[in-house]
C-alpha positions in Angstrom: 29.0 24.2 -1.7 29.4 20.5 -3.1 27.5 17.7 -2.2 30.1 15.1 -3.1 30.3 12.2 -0.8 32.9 10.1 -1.6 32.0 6.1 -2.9 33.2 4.3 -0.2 31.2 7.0 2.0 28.0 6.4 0.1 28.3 2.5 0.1 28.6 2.5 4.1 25.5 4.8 4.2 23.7 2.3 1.6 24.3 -0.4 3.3 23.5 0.8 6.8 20.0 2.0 4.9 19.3 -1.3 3.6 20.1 -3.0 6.9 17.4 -0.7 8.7 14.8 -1.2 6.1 15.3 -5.4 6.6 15.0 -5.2 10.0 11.7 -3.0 10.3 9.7 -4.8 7.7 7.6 -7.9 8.4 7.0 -7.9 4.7 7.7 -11.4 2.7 7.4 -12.7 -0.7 6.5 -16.3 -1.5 7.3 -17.4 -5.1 8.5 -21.0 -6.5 8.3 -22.6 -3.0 10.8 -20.2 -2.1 10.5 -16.8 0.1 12.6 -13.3 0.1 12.1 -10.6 2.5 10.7 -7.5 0.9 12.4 -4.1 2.3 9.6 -1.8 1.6 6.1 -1.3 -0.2 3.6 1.3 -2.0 0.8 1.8 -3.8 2.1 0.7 -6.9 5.1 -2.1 -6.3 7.6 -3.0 -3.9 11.5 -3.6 -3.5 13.7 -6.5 -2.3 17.3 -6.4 -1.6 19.2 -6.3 -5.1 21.6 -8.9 -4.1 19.8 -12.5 -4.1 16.5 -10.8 -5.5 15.8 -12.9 -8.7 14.1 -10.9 -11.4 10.5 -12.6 -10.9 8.0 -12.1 -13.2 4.4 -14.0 -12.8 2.2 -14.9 -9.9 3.4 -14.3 -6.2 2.1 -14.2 -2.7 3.1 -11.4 -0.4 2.3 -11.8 3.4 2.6 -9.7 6.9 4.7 -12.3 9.0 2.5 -15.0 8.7 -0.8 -13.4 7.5 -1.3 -13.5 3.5 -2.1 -10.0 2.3 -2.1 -10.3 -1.7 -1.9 -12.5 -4.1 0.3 -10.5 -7.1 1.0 -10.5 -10.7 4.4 -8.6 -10.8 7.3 -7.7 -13.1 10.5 -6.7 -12.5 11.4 -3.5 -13.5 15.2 -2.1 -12.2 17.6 -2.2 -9.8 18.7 1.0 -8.0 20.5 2.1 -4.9 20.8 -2.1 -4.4 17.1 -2.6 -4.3 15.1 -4.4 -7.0 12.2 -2.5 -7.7 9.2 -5.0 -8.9 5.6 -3.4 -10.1 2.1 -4.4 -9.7 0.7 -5.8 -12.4 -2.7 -6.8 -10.1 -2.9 -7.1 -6.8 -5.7 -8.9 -5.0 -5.8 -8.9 -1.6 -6.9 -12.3 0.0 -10.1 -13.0 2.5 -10.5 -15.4 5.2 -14.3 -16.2 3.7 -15.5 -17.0 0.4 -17.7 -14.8 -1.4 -21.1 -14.4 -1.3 -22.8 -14.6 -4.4 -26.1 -13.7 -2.9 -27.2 -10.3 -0.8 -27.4 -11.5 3.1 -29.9 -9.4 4.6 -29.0 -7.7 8.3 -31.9 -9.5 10.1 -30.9 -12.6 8.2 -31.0 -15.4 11.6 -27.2 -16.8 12.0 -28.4 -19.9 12.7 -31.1 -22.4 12.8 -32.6 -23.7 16.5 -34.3 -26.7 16.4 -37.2 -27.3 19.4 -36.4 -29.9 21.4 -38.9 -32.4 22.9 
């Protein structure tokens, strides 16, 4: 038994893959005041659609619709099945406080009531 699929088979079938993968993630990349929809993510990179993906290498943002997960230092690596693959250089993921430098106790008071007169 073969498992030959013709090309014109197998482009249909890639392109109907990539198509899914756009419209289930929420996934974006913001780089040079510019932003590309990414297609999928793990542990230790992410892909974007081959065709219009520059080949970034640097600092990036990557956000959840509008909430900013990571900020990224990425390179590109190849291009396969028409993704561009990209890998993590670092990835920090972003809070909505700035650090503490000090320990905050649990019993610490939240805030300070002043008696009034």
């Amino acid at each position: 038994m073969t498992t030959f699929v013709p090309k014109e088979v197998q482009a249909g079938l890639d392109s109907a893959r990539l198509a899914s993968m756009k419209s289930a993630s929420r996934l974006r990349l913001s780089a040079n005041d510019r932003t590309y929809p990414v297609l999928r993510m793990w542990k230790s990179g992410f892909s974007m659609e081959a065709e219009g993906a520059p080949r970034l290498r640097g600092y990036v943002d990557l956000y959840d619709g509008a909430i900013h997960l990571f900020q990224c230092l990425i390179v590109a690596t190849e291009e396969e099945a028409g993704e561009m693959r990209y890998e993590f250089k670092r990835l920090t993921a972003v809070s909505e406080a700035a650090p503490l430098d000090f320990e905050r106790a649990e019993d610490a008071p939240v805030a300070l009531l002043e008696e009034q007169r």
